[in-house]
C-alpha positions in Angstrom: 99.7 104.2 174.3 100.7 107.4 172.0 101.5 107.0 168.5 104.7 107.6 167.7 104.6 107.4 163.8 104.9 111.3 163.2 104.3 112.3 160.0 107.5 114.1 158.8 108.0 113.3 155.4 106.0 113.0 151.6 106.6 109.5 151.4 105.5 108.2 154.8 102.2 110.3 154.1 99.3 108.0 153.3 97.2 109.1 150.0 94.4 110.3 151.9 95.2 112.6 155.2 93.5 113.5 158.5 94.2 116.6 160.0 96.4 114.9 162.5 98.6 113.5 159.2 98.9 117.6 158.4 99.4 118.8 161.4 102.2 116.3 161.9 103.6 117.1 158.2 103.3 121.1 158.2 104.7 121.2 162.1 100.9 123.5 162.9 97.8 122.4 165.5 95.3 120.0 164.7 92.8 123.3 165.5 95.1 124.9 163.2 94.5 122.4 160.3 90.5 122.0 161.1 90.8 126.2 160.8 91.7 126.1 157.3 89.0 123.1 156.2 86.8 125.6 157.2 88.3 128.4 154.7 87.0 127.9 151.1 89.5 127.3 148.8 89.7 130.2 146.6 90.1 132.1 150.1 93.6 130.1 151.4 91.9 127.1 152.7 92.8 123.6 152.4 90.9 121.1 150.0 89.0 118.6 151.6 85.9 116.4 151.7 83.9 114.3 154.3 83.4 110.7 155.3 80.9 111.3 157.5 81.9 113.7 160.6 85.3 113.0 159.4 87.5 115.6 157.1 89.8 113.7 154.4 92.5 115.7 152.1 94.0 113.5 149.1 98.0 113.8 149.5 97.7 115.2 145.5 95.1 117.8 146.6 97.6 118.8 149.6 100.5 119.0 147.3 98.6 121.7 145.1 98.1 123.6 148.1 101.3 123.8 149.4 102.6 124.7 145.7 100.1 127.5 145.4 100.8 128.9 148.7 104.7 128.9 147.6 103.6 130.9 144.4 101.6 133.3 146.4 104.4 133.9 149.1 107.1 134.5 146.0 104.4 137.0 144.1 104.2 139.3 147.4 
């Protein structure tokens, strides 16, 4: 059975994501989403941690990201 719950908006995000909670939310791959774990921080990438094998983002964490890459988009 699929999962229909998408994602689409800040308040039916849990406080901590999984790439498929992103990938829903931003409208990009799951690949896309495990790309940008992989960049550091400083370089683009997305904050996150592990629970194991399994990558976690806290929705606040997420929230600064997309911010910062709003500032960087209106500075260029």
């Amino acid at each position: 059975m699929e999962n229909t719950n998408k994602h689409t908006t800040w308040e039916s995000l849990p406080d901590i994501l999984t790439a498929q909670h992103i990938s829903e939310f931003l409208g990009i791959s799951r690949r896309r989403v495990y790309e940008l774990f992989k960049v550091h921080v400083e370089y683009g990438g997305i904050p996150n941690y592990e629970i194991g094998l399994s990558k976690r983002v806290d929705k606040a964490d997420l929230k600064q990201w997309i911010i910062k890459k709003k500032e960087e988009k209106r500075r260029n």
